[in-house]
N, C-alpha and C positions, 0 to 999 in steps of 0.2 A: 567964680563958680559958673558952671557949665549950666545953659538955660534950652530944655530940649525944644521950648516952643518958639525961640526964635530958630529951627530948624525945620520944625512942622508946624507952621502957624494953624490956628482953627478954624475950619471953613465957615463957612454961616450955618445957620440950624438947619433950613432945610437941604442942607447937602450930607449931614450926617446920616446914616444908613443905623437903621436898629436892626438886632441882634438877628429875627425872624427874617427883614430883607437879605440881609447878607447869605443867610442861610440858604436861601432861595435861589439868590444868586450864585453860589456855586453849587447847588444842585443841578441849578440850569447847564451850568458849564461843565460838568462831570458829564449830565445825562445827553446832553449834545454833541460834546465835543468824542469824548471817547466812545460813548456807546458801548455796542455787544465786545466782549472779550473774550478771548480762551485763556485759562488760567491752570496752571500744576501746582498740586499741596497735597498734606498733608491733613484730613481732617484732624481737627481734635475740639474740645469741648461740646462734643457733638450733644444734643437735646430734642426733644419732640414734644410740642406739647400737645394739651387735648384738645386744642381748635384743628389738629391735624397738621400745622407748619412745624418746620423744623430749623433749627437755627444750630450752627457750629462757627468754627474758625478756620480757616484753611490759612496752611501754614507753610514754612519752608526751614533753611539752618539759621536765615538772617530777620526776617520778618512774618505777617501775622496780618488778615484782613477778615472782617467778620463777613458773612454770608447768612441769605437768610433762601430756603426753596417754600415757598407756599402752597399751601394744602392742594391745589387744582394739578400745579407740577409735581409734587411729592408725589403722586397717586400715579403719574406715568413714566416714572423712572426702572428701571428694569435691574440695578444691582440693589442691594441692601447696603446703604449707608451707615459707617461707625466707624468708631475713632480707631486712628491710627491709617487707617485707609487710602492711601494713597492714589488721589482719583486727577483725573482733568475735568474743568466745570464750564461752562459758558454761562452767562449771565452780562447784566448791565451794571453798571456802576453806578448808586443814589447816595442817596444823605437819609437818612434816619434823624431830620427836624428839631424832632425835642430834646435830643439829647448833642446835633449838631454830628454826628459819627456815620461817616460815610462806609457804606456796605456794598457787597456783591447780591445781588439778585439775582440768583442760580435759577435758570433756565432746564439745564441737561449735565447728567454729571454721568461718566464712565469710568471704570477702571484705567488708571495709568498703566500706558502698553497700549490701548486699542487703537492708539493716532498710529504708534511705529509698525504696529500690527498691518494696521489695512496700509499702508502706506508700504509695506513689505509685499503685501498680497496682491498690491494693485502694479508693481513692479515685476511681479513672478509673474503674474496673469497674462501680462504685456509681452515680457520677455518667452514667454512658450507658446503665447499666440503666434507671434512674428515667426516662430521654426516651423508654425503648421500641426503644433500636437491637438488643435482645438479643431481644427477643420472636419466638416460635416462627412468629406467622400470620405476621410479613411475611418470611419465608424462602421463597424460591422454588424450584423442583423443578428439579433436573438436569437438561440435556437429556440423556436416553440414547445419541444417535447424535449429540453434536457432530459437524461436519464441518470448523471451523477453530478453533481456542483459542491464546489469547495465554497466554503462562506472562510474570509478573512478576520477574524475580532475576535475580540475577548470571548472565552469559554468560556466564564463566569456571571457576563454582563445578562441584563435581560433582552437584550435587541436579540442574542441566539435567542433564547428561546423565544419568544414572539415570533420568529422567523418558522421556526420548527413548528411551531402551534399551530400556527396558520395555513401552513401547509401539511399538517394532518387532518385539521378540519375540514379542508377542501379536498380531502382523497387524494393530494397528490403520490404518486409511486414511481419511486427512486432511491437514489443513494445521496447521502450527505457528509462531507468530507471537510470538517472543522479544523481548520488550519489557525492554531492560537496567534496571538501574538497582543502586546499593549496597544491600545489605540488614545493612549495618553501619557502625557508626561515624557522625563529625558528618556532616549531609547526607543521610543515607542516607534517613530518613523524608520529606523531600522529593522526591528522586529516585521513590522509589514512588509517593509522590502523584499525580505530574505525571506518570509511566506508565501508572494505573489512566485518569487524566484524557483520555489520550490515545487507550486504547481505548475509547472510550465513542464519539469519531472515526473507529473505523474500521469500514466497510460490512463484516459479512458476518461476525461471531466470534460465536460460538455460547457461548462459554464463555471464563470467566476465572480462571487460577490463580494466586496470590499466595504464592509460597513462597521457603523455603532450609531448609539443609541447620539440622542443630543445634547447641547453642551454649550458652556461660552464659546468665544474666537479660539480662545487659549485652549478651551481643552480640544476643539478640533485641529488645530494649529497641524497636527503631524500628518492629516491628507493634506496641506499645503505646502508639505515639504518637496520641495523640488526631484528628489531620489524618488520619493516613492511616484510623483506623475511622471519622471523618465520609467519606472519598472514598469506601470501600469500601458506606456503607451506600446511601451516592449514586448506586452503579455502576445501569446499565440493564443491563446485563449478569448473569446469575447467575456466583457466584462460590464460587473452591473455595479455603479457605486451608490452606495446606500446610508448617505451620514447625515446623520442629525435629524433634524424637524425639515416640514417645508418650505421655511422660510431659512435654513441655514444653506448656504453655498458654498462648496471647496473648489478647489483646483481637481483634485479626483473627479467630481463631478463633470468638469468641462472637458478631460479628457477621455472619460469611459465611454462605451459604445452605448451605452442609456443610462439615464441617471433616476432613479427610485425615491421619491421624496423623505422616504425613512426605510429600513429594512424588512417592515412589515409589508408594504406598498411592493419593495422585491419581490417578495414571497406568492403575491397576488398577482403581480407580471408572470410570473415563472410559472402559477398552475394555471392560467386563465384556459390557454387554449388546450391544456389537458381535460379540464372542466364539461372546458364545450363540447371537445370528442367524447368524452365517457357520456355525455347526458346524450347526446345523438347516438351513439351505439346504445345507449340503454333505451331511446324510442326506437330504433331500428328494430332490437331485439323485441319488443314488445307490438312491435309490429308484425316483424317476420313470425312470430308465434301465431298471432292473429289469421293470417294469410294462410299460415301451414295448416292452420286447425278447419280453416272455411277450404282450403283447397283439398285437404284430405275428405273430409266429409262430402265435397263435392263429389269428388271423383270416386268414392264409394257409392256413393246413389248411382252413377255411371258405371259404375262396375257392376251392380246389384242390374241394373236394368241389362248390362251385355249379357251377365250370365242367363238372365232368364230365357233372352232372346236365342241364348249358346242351347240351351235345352232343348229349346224345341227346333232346333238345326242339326244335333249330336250326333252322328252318322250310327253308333251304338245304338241311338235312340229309335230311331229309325227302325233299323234291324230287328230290335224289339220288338216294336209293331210288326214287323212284318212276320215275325215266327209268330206273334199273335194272330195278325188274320192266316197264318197259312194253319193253324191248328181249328181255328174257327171256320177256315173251309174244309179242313180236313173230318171235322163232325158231323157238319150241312153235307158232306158229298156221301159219306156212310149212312147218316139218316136217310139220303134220297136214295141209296143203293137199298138198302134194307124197307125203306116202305114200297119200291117197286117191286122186292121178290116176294114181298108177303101180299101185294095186290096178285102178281101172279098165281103163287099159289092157291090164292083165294079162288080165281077163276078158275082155274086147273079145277078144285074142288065141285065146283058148280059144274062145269061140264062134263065133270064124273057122273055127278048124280043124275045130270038127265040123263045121259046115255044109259043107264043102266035100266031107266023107265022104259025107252024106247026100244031098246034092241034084244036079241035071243043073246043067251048064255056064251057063244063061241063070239058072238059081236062085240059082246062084254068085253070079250077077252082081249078080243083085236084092240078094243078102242082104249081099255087100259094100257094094251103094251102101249098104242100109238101115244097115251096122255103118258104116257113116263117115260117113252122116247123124247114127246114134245118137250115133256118136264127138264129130263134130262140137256136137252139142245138149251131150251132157255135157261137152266143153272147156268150149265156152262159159255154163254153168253154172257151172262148177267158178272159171272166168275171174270171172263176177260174183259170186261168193260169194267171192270169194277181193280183186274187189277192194273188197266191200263191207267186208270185215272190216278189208282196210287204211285203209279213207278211217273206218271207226270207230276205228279206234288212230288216226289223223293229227287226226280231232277230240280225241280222249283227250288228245296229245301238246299240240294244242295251248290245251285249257284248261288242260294243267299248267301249259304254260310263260308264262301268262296271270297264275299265280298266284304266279309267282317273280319276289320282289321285282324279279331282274334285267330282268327284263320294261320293268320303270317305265324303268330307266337307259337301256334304247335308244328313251328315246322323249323322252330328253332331261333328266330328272328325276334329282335325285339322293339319295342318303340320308345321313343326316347323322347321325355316331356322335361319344360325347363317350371321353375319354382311355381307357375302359374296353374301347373298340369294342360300346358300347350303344347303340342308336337313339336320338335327342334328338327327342319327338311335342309338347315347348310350349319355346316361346321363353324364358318363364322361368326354364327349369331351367339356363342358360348364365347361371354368372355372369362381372363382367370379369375377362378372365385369364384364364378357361378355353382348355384346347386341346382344340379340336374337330378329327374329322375329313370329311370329303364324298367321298363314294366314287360316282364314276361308272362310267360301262362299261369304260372303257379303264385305271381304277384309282383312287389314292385322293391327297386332298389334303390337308395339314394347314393348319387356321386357328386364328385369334385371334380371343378374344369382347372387341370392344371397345365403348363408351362415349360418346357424340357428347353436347355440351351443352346438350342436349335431356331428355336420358333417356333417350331409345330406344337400342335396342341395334343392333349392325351388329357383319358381321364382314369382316377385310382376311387 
């Protein structure tokens, strides 16, 4: 009979290792030698307790290793863990002590796909860099003031309307030209294509925005499709890509002429500098009001003061006065005519009555005839002197009124003042459109300066 301990004789006691050393010892050698790992499963018996850790099995078709993520990692994990799940994990490799059962100690766990994802993406990224579609010269400049832009994405999603919001609250005015198409799932990178494709067809879009809202790798996957960064770098059109959050990155992104951290952030590129025109024309206008209402007022007070100064220079005016003093001399010269005949006659009277004291009847008579001859000579003296000085005022009067414009109007002529009631002395001071007016004897007419296909001017 077969004796096993002549094959494993016993060592001495202190060379036997207890239960808790051994353990320890390949703890040591699991946590040393292997370390961090990347590992593919299958969650299942997945659990959570209420200290906040979560413990499951990750699995495959042939075997099965427990893991355990702890409450401080649970809390910065970015998917939602549960069974069935098919994730990749990093983590270390221990032992679990008391019970002797070696574990994963999960680290970071992602959806399986994200390795071959970015490992896809960092291949396309490389492979379109190298042709030049990333390069800075061939990016072209926004236009500042689009007036129509096609947005590319879902017509149902909320990134439109957020897009649309946003640029009605900021007043922008324009036109917006929704070009549908999926921005997820199978298809969805051809739907875009043959959208981008189709505005390059349409007369009159100034701009082109390519976005949606955000998402995993996978749902944005379809702006990393190589078709749609060749249609995008094709476009004739400058283009704004607009996908995901801030922190997501596509290939759209690297090759559009600006890239928009979400389509909302588009929307706020696209009105900025409409913004800042409409608020400057709106101080402009609030200025130029300002200025017109102080420069009109001004120049009314200067107007008010020319007319006053226009009064008392009016050649009318004038004239006025002077058939005033010629009627005020024309009273003064008849008073002094008529109180020198009535002195006259007064003496005439006086030297009647002496005479008639002094002399006889026949002497009388002489010196009557002589006082009514005298009388007679000085009338008519007094008669010529008096009508000399009138037919000297009737000439006076009438080289005044020789010299008053009115004079010209009854002799058929007339004057012609522009809207101001200013005399108009050349023809080209009327231009078309002006209102003129022509002031005759009997009053005034309003005309129009018009324009014949000639050149010359006339007026109707």
């Amino acid at each position: 009979m077969h004796n096993p301990r002549q094959n494993y004789p016993i060592p001495p006691s202190d060379e036997i290792k207890s239960v808790s050393e051994f353990t320890s010892e390949v703890k040591y050698l699991l946590e040393t030698v292997i370390g961090g790992v990347w590992i593919r499963g299958e969650i299942s018996n997945f659990r959570r307790q209420q200290s906040g850790h979560v413990y499951f099995s990750l699995r495959d078709a042939d075997s099965q290793v427990s893991a355990v993520l702890f409450r401080s990692d649970a809390l910065k994990q970015t998917i939602q863990l549960k069974d069935g799940l098919q994730v990749i994990v990093f983590g270390q490799v221990s032992v679990y002590e008391p019970r002797g059962n070696y574990q994963l100690i999960i680290r970071l766990a992602a959806p399986d796909g994200l390795g071959t994802l970015q490992q896809e993406f960092e291949r396309l990224k490389a492979k379109l860099q190298k042709q030049g579609l990333f390069d800075a010269q061939r990016k072209r400049p926004i236009p500042l003031f689009p007036r129509a832009i096609g947005i590319v994405t879902s017509p149902t999603g909320a990134a439109v309307q957020d897009f649309i919001r946003i640029l009605k609250r900021r007043e922008w005015v324009g036109r917006i030209l929704i070009l549908p198409a999926r921005v997820q799932g199978s298809g969805s990178a051809e739907e875009i294509v043959r959208m981008i494709e189709r505005a390059q067809t349409l007369a009159g879009l100034d701009l082109l925005v390519v976005g949606r809202g955000g998402g995993s790798m996978e749902d944005l996957w379809c702006f990393n499709d190589e078709r749609v960064v060749l249609a995008l770098a094709a476009s004739a059109i400058p283009v704004i890509s607009a996908v995901g959050h801030e922190v997501d990155f596509t290939l759209s992104d690297f090759v559009a002429d600006l890239r928009a951290e979400t389509p909302s952030a588009a929307a706020e590129i696209i009105s900025t500098h409409y913004r800042e025109v409409r608020d400057r024309c709106h101080r402009a206008a609030e200025d130029l009001a300002r200025w017109v209402s102080q420069g009109l007022q001004s120049r009314g007070e200067h107007l008010d003061g020319l007319g006053r100064r226009l009064q008392r220079v009016e050649p009318l005016d004038k004239i006025e006065r002077g058939y005033l003093r010629l009627d005020d001399l024309e009273i003064r010269l008849n008073g002094a005519v008529n109180s020198r005949i009535l002195q006259r006659r007064h003496r005439l009277s006086e030297v009647s009555r002496e005479i008639q004291k002094m002399e006889p009847l026949p002497l009388i008579h002489r010196a009557r005839l002589t006082a009514q001859t005298m009388g007679h000579r000085l009338h008519n003296a007094l008669a010529a002197e008096l009508s000399g000085k009138k037919s000297n005022l009737q000439r006076a009067r009438s080289l005044l009124g020789s010299l008053s414009p009115r004079s010209v109007l009854n002799r058929g002529f007339a004057i012609v003042r522009d809207g101001m009631r200013r005399p108009i002395v050349s023809r080209q001071s009327i231009l078309p459109g002006d209102t003129v007016w022509a002031e005759f004897k009997d009053g005034e007419v309003r005309l129009n300066r018009l324009k014949n296909s000639e050149g010359s001017g006339r007026v109707d």
